[in-house]
Short mmCIF file of the C-alpha atoms (twelve columns), coordinates in Angstrom:
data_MODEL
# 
_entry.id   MODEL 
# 
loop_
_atom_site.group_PDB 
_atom_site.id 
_atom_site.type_symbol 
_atom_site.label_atom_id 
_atom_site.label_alt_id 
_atom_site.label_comp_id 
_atom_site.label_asym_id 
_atom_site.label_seq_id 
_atom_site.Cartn_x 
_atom_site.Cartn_y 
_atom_site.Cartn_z 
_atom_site.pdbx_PDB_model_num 
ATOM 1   C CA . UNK A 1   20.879 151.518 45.593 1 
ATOM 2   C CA . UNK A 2   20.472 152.229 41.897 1 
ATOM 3   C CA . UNK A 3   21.634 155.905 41.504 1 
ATOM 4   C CA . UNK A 4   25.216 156.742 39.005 1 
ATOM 5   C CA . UNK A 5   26.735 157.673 42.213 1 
ATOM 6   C CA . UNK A 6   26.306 154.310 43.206 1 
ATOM 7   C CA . UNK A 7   27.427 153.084 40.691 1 
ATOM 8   C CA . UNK A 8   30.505 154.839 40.719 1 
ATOM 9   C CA . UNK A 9   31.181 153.523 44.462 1 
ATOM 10  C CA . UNK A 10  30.988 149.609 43.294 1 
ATOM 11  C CA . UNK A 11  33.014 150.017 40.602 1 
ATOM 12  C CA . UNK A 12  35.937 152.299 43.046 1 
ATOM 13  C CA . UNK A 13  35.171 149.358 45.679 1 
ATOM 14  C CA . UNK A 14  35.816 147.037 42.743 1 
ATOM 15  C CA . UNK A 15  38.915 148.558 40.834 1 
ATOM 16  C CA . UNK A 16  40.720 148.464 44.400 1 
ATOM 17  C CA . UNK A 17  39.891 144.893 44.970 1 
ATOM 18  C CA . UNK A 18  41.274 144.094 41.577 1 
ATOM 19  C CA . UNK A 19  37.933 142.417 40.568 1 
ATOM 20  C CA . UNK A 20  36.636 142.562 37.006 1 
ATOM 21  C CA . UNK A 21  32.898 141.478 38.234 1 
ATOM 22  C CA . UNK A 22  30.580 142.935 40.535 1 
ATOM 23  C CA . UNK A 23  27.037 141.065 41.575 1 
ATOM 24  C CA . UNK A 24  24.650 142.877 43.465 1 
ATOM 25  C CA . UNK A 25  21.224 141.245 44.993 1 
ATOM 26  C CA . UNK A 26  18.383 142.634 43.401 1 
ATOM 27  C CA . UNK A 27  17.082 143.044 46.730 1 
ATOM 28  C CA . UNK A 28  19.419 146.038 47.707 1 
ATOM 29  C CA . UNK A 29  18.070 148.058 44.290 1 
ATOM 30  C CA . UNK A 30  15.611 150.895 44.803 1 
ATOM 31  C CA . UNK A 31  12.333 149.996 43.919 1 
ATOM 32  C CA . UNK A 32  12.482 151.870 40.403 1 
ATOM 33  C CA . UNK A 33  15.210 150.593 39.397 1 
ATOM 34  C CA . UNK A 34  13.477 147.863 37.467 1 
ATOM 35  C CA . UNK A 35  10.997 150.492 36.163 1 
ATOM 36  C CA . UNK A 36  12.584 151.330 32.571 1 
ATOM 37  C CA . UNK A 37  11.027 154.544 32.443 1 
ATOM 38  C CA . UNK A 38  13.167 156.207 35.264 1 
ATOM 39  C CA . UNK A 39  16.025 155.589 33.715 1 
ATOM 40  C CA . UNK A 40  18.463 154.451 36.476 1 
ATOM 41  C CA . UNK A 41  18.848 150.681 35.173 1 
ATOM 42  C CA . UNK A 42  20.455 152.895 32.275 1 
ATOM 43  C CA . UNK A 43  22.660 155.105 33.894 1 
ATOM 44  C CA . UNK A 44  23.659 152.589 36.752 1 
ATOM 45  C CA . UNK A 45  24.909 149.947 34.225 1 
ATOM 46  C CA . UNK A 46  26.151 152.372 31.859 1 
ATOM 47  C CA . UNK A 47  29.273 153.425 34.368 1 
ATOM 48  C CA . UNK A 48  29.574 149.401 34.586 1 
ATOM 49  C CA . UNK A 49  30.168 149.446 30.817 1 
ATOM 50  C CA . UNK A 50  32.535 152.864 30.586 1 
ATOM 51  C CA . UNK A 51  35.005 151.236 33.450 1 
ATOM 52  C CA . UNK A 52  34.929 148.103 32.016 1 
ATOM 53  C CA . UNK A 53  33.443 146.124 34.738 1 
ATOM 54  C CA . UNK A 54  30.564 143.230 34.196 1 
ATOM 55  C CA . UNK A 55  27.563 144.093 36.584 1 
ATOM 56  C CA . UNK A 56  25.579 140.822 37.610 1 
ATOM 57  C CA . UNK A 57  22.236 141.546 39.037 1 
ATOM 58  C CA . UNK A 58  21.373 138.556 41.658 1 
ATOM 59  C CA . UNK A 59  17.860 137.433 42.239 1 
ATOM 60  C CA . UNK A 60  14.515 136.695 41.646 1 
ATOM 61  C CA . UNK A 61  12.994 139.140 38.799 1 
ATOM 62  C CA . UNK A 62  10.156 136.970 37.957 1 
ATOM 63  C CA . UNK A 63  6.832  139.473 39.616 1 
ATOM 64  C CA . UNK A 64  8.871  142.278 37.651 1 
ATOM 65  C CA . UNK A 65  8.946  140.387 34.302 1 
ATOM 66  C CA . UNK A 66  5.435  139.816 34.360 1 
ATOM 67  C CA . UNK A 67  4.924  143.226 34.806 1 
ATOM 68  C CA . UNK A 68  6.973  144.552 32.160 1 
ATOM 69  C CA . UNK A 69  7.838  143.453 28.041 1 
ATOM 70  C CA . UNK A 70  10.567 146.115 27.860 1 
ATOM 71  C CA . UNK A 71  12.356 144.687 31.367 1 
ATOM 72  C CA . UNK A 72  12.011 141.164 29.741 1 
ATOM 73  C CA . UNK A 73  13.950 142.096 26.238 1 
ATOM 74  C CA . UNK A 74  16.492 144.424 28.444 1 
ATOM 75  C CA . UNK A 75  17.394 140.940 30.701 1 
ATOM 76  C CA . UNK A 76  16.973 138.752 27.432 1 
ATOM 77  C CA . UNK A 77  19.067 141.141 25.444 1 
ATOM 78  C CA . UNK A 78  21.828 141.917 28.461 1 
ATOM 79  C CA . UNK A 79  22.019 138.331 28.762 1 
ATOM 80  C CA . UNK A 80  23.558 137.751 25.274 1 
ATOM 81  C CA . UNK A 81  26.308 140.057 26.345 1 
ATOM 82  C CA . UNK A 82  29.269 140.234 28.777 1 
ATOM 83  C CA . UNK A 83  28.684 142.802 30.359 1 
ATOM 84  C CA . UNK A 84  25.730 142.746 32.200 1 
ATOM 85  C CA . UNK A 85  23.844 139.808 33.318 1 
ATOM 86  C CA . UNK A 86  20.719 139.322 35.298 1 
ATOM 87  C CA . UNK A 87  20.606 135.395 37.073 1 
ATOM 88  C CA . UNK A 88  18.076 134.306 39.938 1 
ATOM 89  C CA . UNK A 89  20.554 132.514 41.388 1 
ATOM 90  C CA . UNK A 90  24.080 131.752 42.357 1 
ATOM 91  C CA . UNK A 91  23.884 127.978 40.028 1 
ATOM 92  C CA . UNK A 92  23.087 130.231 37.162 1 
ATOM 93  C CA . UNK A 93  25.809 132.329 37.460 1 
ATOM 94  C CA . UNK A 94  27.988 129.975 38.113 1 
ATOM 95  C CA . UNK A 95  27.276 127.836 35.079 1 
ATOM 96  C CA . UNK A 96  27.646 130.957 33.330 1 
ATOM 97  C CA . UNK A 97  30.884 131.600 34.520 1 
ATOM 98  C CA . UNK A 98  31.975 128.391 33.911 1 
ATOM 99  C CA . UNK A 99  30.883 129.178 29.982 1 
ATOM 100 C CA . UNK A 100 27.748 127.946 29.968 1 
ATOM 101 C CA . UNK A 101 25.314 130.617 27.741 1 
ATOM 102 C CA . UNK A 102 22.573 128.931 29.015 1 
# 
């Protein structure tokens, strides 16, 4: 998972349901997804953004991170925001939720 056409199936699957959120496990993202370079992290949440739906990316980025600057100032960044958010775990997004910023 990962391509616009994805993308554009979450947010169908989420306009029907009425929800205004989507969260999907990092897990279930194609393996460059997290690679800035390829662009899909782009395109994917871009739809998210042009429907007007808040994308939550669920799970444990950390081996990524390490990996990358650019992916940590794209989560840092997206995390100020409300419309995309990356948390490692279901308490952070919660809190979040809740109106927590941190």
């Amino acid at each position: 998972m990962g391509t616009a056409d994805d993308a554009i199936q979450l947010i169908g699957d989420a306009s029907a349901s009425d929800a205004d959120t989507v969260v999907v496990p990092v897990a279930r993202l194609h393996p460059d997804f997290l690679v800035l370079r390829t662009r899909m992290a782009g395109e994917f949440t871009q739809k998210f953004v042009t429907y007007r739906r808040r994308l939550v990316l669920l799970g444990d980025l950390s081996l990524a991170l390490i990996d990358s600057d650019a992916l940590r100032d794209y989560v840092r960044e997206a995390n100020r925001g409300d419309d995309l958010w990356f948390f490692a775990d279901w308490p952070e997004l919660e809190r979040r939720l809740a109106g927590d910023p941190d």
